[in-house]
Residue frames as qw, qx, qy, qz and C-alpha x, y, z in Angstrom:
[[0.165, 0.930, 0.184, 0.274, 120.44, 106.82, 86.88],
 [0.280, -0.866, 0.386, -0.148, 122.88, 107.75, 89.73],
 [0.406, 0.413, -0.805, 0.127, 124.87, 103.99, 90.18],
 [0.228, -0.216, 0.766, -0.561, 122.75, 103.65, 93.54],
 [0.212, -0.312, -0.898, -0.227, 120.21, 101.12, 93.90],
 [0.350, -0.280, 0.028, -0.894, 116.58, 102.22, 94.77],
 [0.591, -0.022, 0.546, -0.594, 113.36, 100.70, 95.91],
 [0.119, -0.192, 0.958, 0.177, 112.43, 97.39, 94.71],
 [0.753, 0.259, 0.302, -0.524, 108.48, 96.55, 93.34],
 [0.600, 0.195, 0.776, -0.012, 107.16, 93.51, 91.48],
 [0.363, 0.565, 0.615, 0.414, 105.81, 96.09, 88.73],
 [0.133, -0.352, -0.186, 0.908, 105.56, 99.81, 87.88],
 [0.376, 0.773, 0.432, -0.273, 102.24, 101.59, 86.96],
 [0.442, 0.307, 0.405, 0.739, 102.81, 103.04, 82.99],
 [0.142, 0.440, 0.259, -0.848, 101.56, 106.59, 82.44],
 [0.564, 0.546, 0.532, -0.317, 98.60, 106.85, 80.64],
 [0.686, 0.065, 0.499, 0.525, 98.61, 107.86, 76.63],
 [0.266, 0.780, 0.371, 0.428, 97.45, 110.80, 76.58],
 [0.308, -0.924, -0.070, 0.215, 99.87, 112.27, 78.72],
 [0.166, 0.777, -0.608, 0.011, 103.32, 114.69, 78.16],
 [0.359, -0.526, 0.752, 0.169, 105.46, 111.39, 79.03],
 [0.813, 0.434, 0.149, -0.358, 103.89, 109.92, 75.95],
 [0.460, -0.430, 0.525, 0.572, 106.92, 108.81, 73.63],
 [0.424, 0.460, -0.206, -0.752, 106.50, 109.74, 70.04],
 [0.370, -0.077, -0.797, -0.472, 106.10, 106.37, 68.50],
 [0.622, -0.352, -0.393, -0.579, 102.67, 106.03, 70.75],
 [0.627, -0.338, -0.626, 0.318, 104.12, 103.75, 74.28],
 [0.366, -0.899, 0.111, -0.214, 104.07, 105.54, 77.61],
 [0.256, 0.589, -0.585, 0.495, 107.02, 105.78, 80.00],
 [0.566, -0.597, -0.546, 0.158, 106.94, 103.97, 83.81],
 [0.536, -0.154, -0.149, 0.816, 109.30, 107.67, 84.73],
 [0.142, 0.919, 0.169, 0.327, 108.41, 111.11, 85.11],
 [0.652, -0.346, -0.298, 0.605, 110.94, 113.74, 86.00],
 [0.060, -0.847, -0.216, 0.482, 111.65, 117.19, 87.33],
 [0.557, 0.818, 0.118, 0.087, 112.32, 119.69, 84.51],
 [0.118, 0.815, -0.565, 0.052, 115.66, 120.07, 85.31],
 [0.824, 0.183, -0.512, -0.159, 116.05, 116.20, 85.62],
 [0.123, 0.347, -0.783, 0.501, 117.44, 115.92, 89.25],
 [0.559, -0.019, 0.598, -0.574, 114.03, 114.40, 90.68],
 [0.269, 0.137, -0.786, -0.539, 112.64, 111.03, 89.42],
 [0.387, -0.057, 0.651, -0.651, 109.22, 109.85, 90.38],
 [0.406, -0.022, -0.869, -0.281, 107.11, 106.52, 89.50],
 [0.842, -0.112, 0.253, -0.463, 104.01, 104.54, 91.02],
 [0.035, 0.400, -0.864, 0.304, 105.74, 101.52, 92.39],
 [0.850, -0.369, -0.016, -0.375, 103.18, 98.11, 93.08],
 [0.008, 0.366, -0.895, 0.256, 104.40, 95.49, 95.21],
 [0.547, -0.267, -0.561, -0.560, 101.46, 92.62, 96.02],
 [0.506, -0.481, -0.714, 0.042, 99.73, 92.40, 98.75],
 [0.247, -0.410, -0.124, 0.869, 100.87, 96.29, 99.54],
 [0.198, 0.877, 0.357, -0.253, 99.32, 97.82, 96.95],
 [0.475, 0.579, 0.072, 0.659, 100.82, 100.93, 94.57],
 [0.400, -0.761, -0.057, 0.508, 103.09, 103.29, 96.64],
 [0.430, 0.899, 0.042, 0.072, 104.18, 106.60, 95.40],
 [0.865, -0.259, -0.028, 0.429, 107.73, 107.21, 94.83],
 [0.210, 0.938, -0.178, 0.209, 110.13, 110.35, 94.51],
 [0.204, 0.659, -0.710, 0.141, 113.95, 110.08, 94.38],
 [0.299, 0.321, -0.828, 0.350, 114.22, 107.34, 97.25],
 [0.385, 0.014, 0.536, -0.751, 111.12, 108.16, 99.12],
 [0.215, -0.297, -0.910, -0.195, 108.64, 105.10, 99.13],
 [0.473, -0.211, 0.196, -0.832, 104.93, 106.57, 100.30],
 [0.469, -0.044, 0.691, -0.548, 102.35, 104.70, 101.43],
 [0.164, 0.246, 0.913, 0.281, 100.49, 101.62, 100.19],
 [0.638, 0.271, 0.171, -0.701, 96.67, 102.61, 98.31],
 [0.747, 0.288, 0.596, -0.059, 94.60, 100.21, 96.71],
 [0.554, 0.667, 0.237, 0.438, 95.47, 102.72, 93.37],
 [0.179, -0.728, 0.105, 0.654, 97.73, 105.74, 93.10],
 [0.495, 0.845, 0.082, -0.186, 98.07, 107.67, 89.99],
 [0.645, 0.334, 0.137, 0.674, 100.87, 108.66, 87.71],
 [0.316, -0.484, -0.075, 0.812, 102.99, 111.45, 89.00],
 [0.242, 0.924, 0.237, 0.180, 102.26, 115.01, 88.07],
 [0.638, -0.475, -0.020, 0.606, 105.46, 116.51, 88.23],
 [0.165, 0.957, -0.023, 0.236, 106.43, 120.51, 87.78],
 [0.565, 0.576, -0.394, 0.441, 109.28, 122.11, 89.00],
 [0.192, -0.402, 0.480, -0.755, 108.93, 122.05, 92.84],
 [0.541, -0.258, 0.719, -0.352, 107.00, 119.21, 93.68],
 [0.215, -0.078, -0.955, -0.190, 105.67, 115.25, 92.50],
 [0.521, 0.076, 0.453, -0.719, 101.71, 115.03, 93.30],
 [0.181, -0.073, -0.957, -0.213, 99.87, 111.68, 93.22],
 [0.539, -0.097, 0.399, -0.735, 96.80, 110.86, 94.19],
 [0.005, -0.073, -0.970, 0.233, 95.57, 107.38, 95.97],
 [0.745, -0.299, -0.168, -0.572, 92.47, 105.66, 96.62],
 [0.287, 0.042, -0.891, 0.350, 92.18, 103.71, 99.78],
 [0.182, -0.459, -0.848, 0.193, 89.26, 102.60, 101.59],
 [0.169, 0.752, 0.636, -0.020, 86.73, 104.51, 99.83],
 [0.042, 0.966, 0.004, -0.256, 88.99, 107.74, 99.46],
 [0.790, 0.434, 0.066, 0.427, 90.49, 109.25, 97.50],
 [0.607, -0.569, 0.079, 0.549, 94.38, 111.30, 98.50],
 [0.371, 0.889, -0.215, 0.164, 96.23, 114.05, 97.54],
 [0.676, -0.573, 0.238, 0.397, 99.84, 113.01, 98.29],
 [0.223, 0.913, -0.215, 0.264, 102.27, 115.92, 97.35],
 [0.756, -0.289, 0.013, 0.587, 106.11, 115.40, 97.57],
 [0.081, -0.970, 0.134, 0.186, 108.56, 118.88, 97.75],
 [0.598, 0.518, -0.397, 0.465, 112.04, 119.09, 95.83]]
C-alpha cells in the first residue's frame, strides 16, 4: 500500500458476508479502512499465538479469537476472546 513491509501472519481472518466490506460479486475482503483511506486494519493469525489485531503497523495482542475490525473515522475496534473473556480493544487514528 505504502512500499513498506508490515507484519507478517500465516493467515488473515476474512470479514464476514454480511458486512459493508462485502464486495459486490458476494466474497468478503481480509482489509478494512479508514474513510479517508490513510488507516488500514486486519485480524492477523499466526499459530500457536493466536489472532492479533492490527492497525497501520501496530500488532495487538494474541486472543484465542478477535473479530473483524469496525472501523469509523477516528478509531479501529476489535473485540477478543481469551480465557473465558471476552475484550474490547479500541485503536485511535
Amino acid at each position: 500500500m505504502d512500499g513498506r513491509a508490515g507484519p507478517t501472519f500465516e493467515r488473515l481472518a476474512s470479514a464476514p458476508p454480511t458486512t459493508e466490506q462485502r464486495r459486490d460479486d458476494g466474497t468478503s475482503t481480509y482489509f478494512a479502512f479508514s474513510p479517508d483511506g490513510a488507516h488500514i486494519a486486519y485480524t492477523g493469525m499466526r499459530r500457536g499465538f493466536g489472532a492479533h489485531p492490527v492497525v497501520d503497523d501496530l500488532v495487538g495482542p494474541a486472543y484465542e479469537v478477535a473479530t473483524f475490525p469496525a472501523v469509523d473515522a477516528v478509531r479501529a475496534t476489535f473485540h477478543g476472546w481469551r480465557d473465558g473473556y471476552v475484550h474490547r480493544v479500541t485503536y485511535e487514528f
